[in-house]
C-alpha positions as CSV (number, residue, x, y, z in Angstrom):
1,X,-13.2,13.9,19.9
2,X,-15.5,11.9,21.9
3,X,-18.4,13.3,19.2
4,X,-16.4,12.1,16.3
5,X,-15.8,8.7,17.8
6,X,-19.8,8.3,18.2
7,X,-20.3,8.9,15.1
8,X,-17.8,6.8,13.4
9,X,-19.2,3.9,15.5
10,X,-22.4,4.9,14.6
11,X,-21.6,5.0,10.5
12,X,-19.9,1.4,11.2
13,X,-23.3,0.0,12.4
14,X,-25.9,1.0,10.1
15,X,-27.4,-1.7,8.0
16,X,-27.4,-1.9,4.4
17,X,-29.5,1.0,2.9
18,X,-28.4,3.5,5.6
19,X,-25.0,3.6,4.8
20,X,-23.0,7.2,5.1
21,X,-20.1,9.1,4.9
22,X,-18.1,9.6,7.9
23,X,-18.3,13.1,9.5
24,X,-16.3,15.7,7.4
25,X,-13.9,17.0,9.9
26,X,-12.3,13.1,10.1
27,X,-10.6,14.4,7.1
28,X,-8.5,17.1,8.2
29,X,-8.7,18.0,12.1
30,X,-5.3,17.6,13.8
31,X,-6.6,16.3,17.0
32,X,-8.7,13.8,15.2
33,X,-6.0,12.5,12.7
34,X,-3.2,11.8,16.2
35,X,-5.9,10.0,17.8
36,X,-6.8,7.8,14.8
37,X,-2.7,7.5,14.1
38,X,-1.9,6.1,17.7
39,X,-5.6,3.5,17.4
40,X,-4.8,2.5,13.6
41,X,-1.7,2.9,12.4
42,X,0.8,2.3,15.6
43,X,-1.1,-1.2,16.0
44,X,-1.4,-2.8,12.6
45,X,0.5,-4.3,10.1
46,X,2.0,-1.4,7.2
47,X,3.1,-1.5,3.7
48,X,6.7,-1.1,3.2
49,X,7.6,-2.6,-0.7
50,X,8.1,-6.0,-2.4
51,X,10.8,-8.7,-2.3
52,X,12.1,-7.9,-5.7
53,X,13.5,-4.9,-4.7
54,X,15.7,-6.8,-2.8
55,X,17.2,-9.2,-5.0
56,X,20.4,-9.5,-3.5
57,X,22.5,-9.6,-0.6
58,X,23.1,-5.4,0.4
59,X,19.9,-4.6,-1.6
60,X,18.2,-2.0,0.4
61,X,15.4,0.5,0.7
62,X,14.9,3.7,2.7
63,X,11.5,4.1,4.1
64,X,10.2,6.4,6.3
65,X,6.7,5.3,8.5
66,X,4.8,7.7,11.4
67,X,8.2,9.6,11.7
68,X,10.0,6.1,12.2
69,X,13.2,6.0,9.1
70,X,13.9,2.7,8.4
71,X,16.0,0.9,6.4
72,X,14.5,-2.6,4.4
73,X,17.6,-4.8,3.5
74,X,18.8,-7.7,2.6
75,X,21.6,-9.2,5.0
76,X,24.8,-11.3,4.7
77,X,22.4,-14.5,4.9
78,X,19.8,-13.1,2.5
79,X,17.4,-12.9,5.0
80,X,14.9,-9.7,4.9
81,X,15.4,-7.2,7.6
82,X,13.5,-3.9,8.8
83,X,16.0,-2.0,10.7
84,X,16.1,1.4,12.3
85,X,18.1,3.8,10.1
86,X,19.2,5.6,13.3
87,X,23.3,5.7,14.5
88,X,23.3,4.4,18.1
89,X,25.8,7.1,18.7
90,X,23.9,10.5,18.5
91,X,21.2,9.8,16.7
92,X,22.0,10.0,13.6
93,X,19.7,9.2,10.5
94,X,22.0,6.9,8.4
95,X,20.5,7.3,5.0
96,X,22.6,6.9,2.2
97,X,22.6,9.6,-0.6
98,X,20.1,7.4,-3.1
99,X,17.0,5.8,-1.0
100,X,17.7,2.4,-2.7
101,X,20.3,0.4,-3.9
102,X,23.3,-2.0,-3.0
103,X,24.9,-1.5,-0.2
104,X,28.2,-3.3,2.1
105,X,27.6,-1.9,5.0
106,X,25.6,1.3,7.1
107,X,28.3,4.0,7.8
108,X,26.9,7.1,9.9
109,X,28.7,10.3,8.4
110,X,28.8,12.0,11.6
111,X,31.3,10.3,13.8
112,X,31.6,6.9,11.1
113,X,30.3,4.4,13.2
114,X,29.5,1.5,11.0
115,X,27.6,-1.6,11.0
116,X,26.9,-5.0,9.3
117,X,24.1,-5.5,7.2
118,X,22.7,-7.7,10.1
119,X,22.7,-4.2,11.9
120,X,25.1,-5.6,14.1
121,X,27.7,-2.8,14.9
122,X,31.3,-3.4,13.1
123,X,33.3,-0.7,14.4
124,X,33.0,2.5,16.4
125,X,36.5,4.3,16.2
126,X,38.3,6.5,19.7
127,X,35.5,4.6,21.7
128,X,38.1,3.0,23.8
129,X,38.4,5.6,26.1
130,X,34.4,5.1,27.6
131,X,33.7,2.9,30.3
132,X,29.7,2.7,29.3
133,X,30.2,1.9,25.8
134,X,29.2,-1.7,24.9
135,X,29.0,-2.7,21.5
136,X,27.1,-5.8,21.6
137,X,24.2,-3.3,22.9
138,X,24.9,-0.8,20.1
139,X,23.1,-2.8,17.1
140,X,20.7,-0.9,14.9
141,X,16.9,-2.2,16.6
142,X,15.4,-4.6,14.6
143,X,11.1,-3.8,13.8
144,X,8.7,-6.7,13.9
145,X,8.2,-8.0,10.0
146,X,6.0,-10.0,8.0
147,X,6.1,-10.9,4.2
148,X,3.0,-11.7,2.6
149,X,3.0,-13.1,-0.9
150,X,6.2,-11.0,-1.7
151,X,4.8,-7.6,-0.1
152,X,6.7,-6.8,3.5
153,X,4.8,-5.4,6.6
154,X,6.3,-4.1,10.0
155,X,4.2,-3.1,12.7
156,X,5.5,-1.1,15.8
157,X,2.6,-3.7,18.1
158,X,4.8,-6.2,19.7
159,X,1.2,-7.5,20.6
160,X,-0.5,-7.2,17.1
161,X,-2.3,-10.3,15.1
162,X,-0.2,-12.1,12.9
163,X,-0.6,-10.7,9.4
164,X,-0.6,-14.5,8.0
165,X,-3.4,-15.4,10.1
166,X,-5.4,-12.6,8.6
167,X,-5.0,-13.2,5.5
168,X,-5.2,-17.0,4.8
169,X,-8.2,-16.2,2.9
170,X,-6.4,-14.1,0.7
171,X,-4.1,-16.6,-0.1
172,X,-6.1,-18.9,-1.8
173,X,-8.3,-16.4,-3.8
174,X,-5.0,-14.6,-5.1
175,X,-2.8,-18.1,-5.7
176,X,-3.0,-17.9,-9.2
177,X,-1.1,-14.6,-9.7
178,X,2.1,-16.1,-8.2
179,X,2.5,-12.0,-6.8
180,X,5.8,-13.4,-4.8
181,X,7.4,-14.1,-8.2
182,X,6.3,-10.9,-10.1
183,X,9.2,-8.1,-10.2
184,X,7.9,-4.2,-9.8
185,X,8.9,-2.7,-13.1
186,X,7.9,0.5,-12.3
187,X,7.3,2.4,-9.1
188,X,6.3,6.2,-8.6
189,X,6.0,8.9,-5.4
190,X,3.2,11.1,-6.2
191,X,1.8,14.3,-4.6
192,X,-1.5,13.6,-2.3
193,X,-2.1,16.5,-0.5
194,X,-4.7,15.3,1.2
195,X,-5.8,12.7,4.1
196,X,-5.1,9.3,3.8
197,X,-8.5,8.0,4.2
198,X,-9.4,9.5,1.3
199,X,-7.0,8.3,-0.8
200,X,-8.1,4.6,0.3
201,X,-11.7,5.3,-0.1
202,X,-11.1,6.2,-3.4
203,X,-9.0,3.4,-4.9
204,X,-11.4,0.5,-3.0
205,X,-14.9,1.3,-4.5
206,X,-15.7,1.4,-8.2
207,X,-18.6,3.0,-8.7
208,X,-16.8,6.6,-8.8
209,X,-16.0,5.1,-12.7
210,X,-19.1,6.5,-13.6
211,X,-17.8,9.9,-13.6
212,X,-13.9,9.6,-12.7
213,X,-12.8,7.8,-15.3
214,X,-16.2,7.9,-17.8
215,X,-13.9,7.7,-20.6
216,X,-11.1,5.4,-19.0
217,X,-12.2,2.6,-16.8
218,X,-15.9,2.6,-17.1
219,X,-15.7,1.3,-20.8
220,X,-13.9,-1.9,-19.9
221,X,-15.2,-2.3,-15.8
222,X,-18.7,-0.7,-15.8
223,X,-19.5,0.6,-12.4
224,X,-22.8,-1.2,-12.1
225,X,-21.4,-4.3,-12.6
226,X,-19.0,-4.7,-9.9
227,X,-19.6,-6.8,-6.6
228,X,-17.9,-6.7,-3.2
229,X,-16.6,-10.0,-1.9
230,X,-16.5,-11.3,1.4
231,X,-13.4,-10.9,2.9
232,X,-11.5,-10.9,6.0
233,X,-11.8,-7.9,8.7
234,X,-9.3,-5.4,8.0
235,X,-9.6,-6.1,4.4
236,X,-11.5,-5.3,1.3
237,X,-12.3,-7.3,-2.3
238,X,-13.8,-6.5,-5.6
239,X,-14.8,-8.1,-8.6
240,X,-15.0,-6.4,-11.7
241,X,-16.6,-8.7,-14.3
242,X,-14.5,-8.0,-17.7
243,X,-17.0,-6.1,-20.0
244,X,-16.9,-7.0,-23.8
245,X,-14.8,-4.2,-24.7
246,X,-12.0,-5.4,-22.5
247,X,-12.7,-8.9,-24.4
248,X,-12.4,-7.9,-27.7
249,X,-9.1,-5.8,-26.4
250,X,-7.8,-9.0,-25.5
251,X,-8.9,-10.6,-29.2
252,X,-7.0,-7.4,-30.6
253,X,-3.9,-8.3,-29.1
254,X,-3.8,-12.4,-29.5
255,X,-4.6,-11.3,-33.3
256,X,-0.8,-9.7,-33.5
257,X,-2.5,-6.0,-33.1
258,X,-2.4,-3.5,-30.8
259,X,-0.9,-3.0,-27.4
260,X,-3.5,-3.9,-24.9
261,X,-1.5,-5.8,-21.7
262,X,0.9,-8.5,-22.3
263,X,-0.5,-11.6,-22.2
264,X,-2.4,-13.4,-19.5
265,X,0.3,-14.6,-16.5
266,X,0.3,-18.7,-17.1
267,X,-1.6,-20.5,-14.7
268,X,-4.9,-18.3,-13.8
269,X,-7.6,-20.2,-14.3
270,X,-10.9,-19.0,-16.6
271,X,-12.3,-17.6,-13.4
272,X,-9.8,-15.2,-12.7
273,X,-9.9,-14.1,-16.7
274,X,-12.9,-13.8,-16.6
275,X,-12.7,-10.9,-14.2
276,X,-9.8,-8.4,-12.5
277,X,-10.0,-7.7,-8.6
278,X,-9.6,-4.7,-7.0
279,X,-8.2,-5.4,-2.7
280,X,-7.1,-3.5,0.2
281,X,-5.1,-4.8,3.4
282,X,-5.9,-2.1,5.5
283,X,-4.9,0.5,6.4
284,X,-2.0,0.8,4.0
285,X,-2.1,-1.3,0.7
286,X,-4.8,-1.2,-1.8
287,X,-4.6,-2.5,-5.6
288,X,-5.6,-4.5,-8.8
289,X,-4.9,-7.5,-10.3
290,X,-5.3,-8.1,-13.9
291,X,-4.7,-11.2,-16.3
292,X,-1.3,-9.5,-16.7
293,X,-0.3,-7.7,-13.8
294,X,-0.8,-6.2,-10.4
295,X,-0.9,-2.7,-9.6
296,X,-0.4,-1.5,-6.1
297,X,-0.4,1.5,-4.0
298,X,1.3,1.9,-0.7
299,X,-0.6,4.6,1.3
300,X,1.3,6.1,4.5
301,X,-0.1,8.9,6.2
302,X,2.5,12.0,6.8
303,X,-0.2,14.7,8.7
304,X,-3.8,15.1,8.3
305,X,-3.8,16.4,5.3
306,X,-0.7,14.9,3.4
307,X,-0.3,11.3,2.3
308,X,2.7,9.4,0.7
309,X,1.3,7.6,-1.7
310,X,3.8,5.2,-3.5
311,X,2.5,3.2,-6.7
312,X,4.0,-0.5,-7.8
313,X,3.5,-1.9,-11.1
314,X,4.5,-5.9,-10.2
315,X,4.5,-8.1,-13.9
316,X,6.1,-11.6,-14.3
317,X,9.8,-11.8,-15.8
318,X,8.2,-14.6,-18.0
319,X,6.2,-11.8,-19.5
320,X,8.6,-9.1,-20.1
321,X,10.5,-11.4,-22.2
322,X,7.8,-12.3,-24.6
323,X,8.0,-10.5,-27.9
324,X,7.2,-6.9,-28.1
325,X,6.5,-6.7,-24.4
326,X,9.6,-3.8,-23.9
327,X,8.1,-2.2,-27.1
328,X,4.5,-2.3,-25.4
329,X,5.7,-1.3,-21.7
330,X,5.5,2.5,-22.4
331,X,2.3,2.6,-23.2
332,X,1.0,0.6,-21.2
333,X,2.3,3.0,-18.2
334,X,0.7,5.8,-19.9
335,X,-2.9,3.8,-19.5
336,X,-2.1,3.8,-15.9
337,X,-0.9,7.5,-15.3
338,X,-4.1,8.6,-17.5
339,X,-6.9,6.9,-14.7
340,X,-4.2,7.9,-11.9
341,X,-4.1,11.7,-12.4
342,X,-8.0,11.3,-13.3
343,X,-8.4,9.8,-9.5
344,X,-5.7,12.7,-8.2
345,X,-7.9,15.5,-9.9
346,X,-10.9,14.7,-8.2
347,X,-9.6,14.0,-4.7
348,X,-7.9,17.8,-4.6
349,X,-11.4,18.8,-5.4
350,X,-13.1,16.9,-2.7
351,X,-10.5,17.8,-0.5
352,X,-11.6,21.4,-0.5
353,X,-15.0,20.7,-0.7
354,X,-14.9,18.6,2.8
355,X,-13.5,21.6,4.5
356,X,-16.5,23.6,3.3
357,X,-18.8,25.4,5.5
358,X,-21.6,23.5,3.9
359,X,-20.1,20.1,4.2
360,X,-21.6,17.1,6.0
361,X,-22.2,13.2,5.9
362,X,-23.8,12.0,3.0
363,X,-25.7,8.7,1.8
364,X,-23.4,5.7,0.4
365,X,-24.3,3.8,-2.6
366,X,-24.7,0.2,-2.1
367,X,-21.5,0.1,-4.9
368,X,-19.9,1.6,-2.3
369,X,-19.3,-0.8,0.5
370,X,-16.1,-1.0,0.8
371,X,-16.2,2.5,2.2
372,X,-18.5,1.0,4.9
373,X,-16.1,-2.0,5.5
374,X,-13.1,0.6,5.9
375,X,-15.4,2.7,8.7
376,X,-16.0,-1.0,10.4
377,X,-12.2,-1.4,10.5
378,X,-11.7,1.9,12.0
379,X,-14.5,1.3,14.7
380,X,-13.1,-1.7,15.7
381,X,-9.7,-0.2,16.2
382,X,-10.5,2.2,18.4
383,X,-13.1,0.2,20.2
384,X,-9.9,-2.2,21.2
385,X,-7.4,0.3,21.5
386,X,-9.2,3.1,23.1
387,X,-8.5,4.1,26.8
């Protein structure tokens, strides 16, 4: 390991010009992937969902992060919680038959212990009988939380940054989308048999449009024209200048024809329709914003070579119930799935190839910084968390 950890250090200092890959066997050694799990993941902030999946008092979610089930819910006071989803009785996981919904209470089905939405425990029957049972020290443990313009974190760090403070530059770029207020319309699990770094790689550079998505993306956000904005440490930021095919998409549509997007979200400013922005808050949300929605992917690694990769498409109520916009939603989900399975294609085939005898680093384009920025996050964690 200590070879691998010289050379990530090494690809996170080189200069512009002498950018490359990280060494192959990042992507898939065992060793490798529990070291990087226990520097990255245990200590930052992750991905869990959005706000308007809990809309109401008992809404909840089942999530499960680095082996850790949790339940996201919304409690008695309709304050957002991250509990454990294990019974303080044996052990229990709690989860309910569907992974989201409404919800009065947590029962476990093992022995029925039960508890408040609070996580508080309500009632533990034939306990009377036990001289170490205490129920004010039974509650389901609560996981440090943060909510960032809608989107909730936990981190397992009680010592890690808060999320807020790294992202205040965020927060003023992004204003204009409102992304607290839009609702996720759709959201998919998908297959991504591969390593998570990968799968973030991927989705934060653009210049793989050239040849991923030639016939997709590249028509309407032209590789070559894309620049990386400065951004915080930890994070990542694209701007993809509209091209005049997505213009005159957008002409096609305000003329009554066609079915490209659903208006622009009121409020952005000519800047922000001028172009669409592709983000990351590493190491677990990437995504894009465009003039009518945001699409984002929550990106959880499971082993070092398996992912769960969940996909959120987040549009404004005051969109949905323009005219047409239900007629238009199916389609414009099919836009999304085309690029999607284009990206999903290509990473099973670079997934093999990395594992090839004949495999090694290679040179980064300078279209491809983001991939550098995502090596400089990962050398810092380790530099900080390392024995």
């Amino acid at each position: 390991m200590e070879r691998l950890e010289t050379q990530l250090h090494d690809c996170a200092g080189r200069p512009q010009g002498s950018r490359i890959t990280l060494p192959p066997e990042t992507y898939y050694d065992p060793d490798w992937f529990t070291l990087e799990r226990a520097r990255v993941h245990e200590t930052d902030w992750l991905f869990l969902g959005h706000v308007s999946e809990l809309p109401r008092e008992g809404s909840y979610l089942c999530v499960d992060v680095l082996d850790e089930p949790l339940f996201l819910v919304r409690d008695e006071e309709a304050n957002v919680r991250v509990l454990s989803r294990v019974c303080r009785h044996r052990g229990v996981d709690m989860r309910p038959e569907t992974h989201a919904g409404r919800i009065r209470g947590f029962v476990c089905p093992y022995h029925h212990w039960s508890y408040k939405l609070s996580g508080k425990l309500r009632n533990a029957p034939l306990m009377d009988g036990s001289e170490v049972f205490h129920p004010e020290n039974c509650a389901l443990p609560e996981f440090r939380h943060e909510i960032w313009n809608g989107f909730i974190f936990v981190t397992f760090d009680p010592d890690a940054r808060p999320l807020a403070e790294r992202l205040g530059h965020f927060d003023t770029r992004l204003s204009n989308w409102r992304l607290a207020e839009m609702g996720v319309v759709r959201k998919q699990d998908w297959p991504a048999p591969w390593n998570w770094k990968v799968m973030v790689e991927n989705f934060v550079e653009g210049y793989h449009h050239i040849g991923t998505h030639a016939r997709s993306l590249e028509p309407i956000w032209p590789a070559n024209t894309h620049k990386t904005e400065s951004a915080p440490a930890g994070t990542t930021m694209l701007r993809f200048p509209n091209s005049e095919d997505y213009l005159a998409r957008r002409v096609h549509r305000e003329a009554g024809a066609g079915t490209d997007g659903l208006g622009a979200i009121p409020g952005l400013a000519d800047a922000d329709l001028e172009a669409s922005l592709v983000l990351s808050v590493l190491p677990s949300l990437t995504g894009f914003l465009v003039e009518d929605r945001a699409y984002v992917f929550r990106i959880l690694p499971t082993g070092p070579e398996s992912t769960s990769l969940t996909t959120y498409e987040l549009i404004h109520e005051e969109l949905l119930q323009a005219a047409g916009a239900e007629a238009k939603l199916p389609l414009e989900f099919e836009m999304f799935d085309t690029f999607h399975r284009e990206d999903l294609a290509l990473l099973a085939q670079m997934t093999g190839g990395l594992k090839a005898r004949a495999a090694r680093q290679g040179a980064l384009s300078p279209f491809e910084e983001p991939i550098w920025q995502l090596q400089r996050y990962l050398s810092g964690k380790f530099r900080k968390n390392g024995a």
